[in-house]
C-alpha positions as CSV (number, residue, x, y, z in Angstrom):
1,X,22.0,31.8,96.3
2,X,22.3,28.2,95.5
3,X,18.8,28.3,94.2
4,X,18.8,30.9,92.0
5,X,21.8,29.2,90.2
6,X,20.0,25.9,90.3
7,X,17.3,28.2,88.5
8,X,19.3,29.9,86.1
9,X,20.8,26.8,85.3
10,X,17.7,24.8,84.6
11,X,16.2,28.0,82.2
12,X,19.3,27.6,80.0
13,X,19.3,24.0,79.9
14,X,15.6,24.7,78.8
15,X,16.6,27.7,76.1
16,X,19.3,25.0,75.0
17,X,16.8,22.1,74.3
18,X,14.1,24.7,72.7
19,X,16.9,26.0,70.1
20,X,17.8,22.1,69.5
21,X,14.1,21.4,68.6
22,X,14.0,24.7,66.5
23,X,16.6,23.8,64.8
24,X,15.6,19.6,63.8
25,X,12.2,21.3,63.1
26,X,13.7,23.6,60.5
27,X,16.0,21.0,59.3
28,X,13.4,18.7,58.7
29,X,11.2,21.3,56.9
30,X,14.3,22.1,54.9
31,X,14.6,18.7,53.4
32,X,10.8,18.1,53.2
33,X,11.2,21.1,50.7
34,X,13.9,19.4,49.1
35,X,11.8,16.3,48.8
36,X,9.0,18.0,47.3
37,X,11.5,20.2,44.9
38,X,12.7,16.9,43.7
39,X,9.2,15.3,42.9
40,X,8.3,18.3,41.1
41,X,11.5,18.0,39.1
42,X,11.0,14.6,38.2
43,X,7.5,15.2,37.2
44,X,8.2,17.9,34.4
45,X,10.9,15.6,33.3
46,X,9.0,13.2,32.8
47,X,6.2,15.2,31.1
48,X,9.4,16.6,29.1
49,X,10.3,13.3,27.6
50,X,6.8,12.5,26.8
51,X,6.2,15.6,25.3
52,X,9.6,15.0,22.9
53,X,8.4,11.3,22.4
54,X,5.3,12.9,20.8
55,X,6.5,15.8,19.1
56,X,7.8,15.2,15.2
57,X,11.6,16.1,14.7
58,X,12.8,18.5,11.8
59,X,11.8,15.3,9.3
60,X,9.1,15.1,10.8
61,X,9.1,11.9,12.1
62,X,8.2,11.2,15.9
63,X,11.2,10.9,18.7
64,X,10.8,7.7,20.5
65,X,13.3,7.3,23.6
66,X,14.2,3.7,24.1
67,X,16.1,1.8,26.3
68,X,19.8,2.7,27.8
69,X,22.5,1.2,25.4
70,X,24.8,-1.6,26.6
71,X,27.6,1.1,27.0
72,X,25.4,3.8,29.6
73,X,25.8,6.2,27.7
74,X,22.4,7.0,27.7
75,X,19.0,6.0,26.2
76,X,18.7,5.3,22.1
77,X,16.7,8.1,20.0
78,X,14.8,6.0,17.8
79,X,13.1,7.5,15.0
80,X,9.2,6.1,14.1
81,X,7.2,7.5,11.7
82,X,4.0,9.6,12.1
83,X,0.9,7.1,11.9
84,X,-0.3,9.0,8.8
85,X,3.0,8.1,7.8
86,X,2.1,4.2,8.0
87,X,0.6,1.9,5.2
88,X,-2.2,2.1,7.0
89,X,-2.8,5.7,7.6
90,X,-1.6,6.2,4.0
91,X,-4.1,4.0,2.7
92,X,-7.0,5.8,4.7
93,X,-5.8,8.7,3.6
94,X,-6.3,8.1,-0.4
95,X,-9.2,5.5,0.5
96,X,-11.0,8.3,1.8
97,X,-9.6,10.7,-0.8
98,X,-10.8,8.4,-3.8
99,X,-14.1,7.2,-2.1
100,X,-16.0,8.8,-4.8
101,X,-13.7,9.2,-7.2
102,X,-12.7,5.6,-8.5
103,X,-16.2,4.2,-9.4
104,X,-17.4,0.4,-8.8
105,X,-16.2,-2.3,-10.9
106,X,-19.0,-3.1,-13.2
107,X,-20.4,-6.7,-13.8
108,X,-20.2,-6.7,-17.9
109,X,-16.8,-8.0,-18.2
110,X,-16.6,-6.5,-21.8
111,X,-16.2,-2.9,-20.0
112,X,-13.9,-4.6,-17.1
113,X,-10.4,-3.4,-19.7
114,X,-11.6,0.2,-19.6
115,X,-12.7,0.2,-16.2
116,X,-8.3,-0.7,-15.2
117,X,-7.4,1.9,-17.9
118,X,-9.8,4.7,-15.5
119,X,-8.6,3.6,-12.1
120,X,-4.9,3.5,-13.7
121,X,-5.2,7.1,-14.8
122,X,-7.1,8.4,-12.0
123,X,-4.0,6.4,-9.3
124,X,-1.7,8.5,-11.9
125,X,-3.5,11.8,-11.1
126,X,-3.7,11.7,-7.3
127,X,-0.1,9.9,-6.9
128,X,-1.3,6.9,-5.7
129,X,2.0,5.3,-5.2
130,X,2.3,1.3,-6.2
131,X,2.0,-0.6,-2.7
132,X,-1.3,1.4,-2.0
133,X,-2.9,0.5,-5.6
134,X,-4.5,-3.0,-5.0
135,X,-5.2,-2.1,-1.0
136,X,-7.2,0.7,-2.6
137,X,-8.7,-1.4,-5.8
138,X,-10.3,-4.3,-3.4
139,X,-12.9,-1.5,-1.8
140,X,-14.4,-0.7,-5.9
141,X,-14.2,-4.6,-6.7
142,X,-17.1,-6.5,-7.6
143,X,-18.9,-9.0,-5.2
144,X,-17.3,-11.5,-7.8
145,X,-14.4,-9.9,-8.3
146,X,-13.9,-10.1,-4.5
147,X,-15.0,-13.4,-4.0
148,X,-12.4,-14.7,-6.8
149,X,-9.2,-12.7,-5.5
150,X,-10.1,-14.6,-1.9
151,X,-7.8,-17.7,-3.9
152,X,-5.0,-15.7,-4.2
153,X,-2.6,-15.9,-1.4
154,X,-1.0,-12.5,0.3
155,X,1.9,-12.0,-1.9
156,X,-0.2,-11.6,-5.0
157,X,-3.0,-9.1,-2.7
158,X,-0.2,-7.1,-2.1
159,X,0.9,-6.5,-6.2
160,X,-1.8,-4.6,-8.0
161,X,-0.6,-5.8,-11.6
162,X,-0.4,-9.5,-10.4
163,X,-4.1,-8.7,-9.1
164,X,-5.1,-7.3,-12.1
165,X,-3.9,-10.4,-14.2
166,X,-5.8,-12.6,-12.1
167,X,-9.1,-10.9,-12.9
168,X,-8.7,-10.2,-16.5
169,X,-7.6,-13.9,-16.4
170,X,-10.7,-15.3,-14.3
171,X,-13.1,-13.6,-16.4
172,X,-11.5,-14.8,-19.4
173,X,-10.3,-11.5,-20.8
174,X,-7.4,-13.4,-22.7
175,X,-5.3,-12.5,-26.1
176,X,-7.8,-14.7,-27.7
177,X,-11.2,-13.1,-26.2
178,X,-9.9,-9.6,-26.9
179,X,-9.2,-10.4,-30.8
180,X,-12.6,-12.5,-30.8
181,X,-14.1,-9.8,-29.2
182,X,-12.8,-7.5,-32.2
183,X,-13.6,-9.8,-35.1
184,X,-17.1,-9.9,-33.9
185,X,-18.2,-6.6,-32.6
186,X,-21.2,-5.2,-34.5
187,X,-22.4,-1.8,-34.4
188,X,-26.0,-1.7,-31.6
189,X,-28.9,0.1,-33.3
190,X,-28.9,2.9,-30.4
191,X,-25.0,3.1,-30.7
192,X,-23.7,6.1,-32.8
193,X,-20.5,5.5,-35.1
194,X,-18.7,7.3,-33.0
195,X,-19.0,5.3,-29.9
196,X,-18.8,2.6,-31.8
197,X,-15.3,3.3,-33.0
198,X,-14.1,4.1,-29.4
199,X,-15.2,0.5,-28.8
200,X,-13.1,-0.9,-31.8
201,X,-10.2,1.1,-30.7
202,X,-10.2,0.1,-27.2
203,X,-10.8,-3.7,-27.8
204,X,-7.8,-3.3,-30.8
205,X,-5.6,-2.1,-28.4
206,X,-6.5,-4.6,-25.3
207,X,-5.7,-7.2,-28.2
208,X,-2.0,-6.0,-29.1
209,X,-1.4,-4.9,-26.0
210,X,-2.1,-8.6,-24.4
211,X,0.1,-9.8,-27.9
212,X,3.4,-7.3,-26.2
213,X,2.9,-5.0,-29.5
214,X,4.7,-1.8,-28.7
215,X,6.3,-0.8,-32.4
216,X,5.8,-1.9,-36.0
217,X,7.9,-4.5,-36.8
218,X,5.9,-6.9,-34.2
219,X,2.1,-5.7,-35.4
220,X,3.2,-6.7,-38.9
221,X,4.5,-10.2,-37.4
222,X,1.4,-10.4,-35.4
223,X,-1.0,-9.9,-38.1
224,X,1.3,-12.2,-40.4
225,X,1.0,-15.2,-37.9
226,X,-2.8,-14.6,-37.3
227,X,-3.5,-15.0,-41.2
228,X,-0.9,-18.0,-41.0
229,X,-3.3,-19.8,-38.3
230,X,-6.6,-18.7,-40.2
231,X,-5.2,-20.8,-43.1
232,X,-4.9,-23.7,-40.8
233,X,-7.4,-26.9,-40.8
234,X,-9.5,-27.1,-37.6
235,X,-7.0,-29.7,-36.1
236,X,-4.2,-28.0,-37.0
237,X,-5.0,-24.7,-35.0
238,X,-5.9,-26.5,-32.0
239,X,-2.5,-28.2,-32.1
240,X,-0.6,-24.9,-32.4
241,X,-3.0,-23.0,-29.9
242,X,-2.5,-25.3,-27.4
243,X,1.4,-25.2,-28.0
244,X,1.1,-21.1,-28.3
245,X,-0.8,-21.1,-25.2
246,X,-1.0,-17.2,-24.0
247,X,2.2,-15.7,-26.0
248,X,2.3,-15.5,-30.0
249,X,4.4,-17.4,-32.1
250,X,6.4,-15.5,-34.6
251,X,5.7,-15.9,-38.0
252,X,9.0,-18.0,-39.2
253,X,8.1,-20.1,-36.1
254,X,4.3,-20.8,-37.1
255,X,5.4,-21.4,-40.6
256,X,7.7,-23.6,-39.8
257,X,5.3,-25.7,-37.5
258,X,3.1,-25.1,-40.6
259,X,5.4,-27.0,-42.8
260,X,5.7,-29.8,-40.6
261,X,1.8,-30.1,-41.0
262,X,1.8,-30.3,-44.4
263,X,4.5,-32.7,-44.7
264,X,3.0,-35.0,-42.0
265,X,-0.3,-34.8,-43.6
């Protein structure tokens, strides 16, 4: 009798210890569910926030998440722009739009003033706005052209008008040259009038456009005070050129230097 107790008593202690195990085995595959449930989670948020740090917003500018603000209350959105967006995906952009479109600078600086007034129009018919304009006009320079802008420091690069001064100014394209330039222009035997008109117009209008003619008043004070120097003596003119340097003197102004000519001489 005593045995069969000791017997009974040992199965359940035995049933007792299985159900113990059974139950640590489940728990632990419980929480290494749990575990692997929160992986997975982290993973696809993870892939979420990439996903929204890639993806343009309703302006369509990309989501960047940055760093959690001083206060916790999170991370900062910070909004960057699309690399198309850049200066230098913009300038790509019309550089390969206007590859064959703007043609190369050419090396007779007489045709270097119409060559501006093409690329001008043709920046003006593809909205080329003005910070791309003298990225875009260094890839159709000369190999001189190029060579001469290399003395100009970053600032100036970066302003297509300031670039564009330069050159005319390096080739010797000034007031002077254009009105010179004018004066002595002769028709070429396999030039037709008609082309050869063109040429006076266009180196008329470099000339009192360089002189800041935009109305009447100042073409009749320019052409005044250019008849005022022709009269000069040799000496004379070189004294009020050099004075003049690149701007025009008005006509009561030369007139007046004129008269202090005369009454020194």
């Amino acid at each position: 009798m005593e045995l069969e107790k000791q017997k009974d008593s040992e199965k359940l202690e035995c049933q007792r210890r299985e159900r113990i195990a059974e139950m640590e085995r489940l728990d632990r595959e419980k929480a290494a569910e749990m575990e692997k449930m929160r992986v997975e989670m982290e993973h696809e948020l993870k892939l979420r926030q990439f996903e929204t740090s890639r993806v343009g917003g309703d302006d369509g500018e990309e989501v960047v998440e940055g760093e959690a603000g001083e206060d916790g209350e999170g991370p900062v959105r910070v909004r960057a722009p699309k690399w198309e967006e850049t200066l230098a995906g913009r300038t790509k952009r019309f550089g390969d739009t206007l590859r064959h479109v703007v043609p190369k600078m050419p090396t007779d600086v007489g045709q270097i003033p119409q060559y501006f007034d093409n690329v001008e129009h043709l920046f003006d018919i593809y909205e080329v706005s003005a910070d791309l304009r003298s990225k875009l006009l260094i890839l159709h320079l000369s190999e001189r052209a190029k060579s001469l802008i290399g003395r100009q420091n970053v600032k100036s690069l970066d302003n297509y008008d300031e670039m564009k001064r330069f050159l005319l100014g390096e080739f010797k394209l000034t007031a002077m040259e254009y009105k010179a330039r004018f004066d002595k222009a002769s028709k070429r035997f396999t030039e037709t009038h008609v082309l050869f008109a063109s040429h006076l117009h266009n180196e008329l209008r470099y000339y009192l456009s360089s002189r800041g003619v935009d109305n009447f008043e100042k073409l009749c004070n320019l052409l005044v005070s250019d008849k005022l120097k022709s009269c000069l003596s040799p000496g004379a003119l070189s004294y009020v050129l050099s004075l003049e340097g690149e701007g025009c003197f008005s006509q009561i102004r030369l007139r007046g230097w004129q008269i202090r000519i005369l009454t020194a001489t």
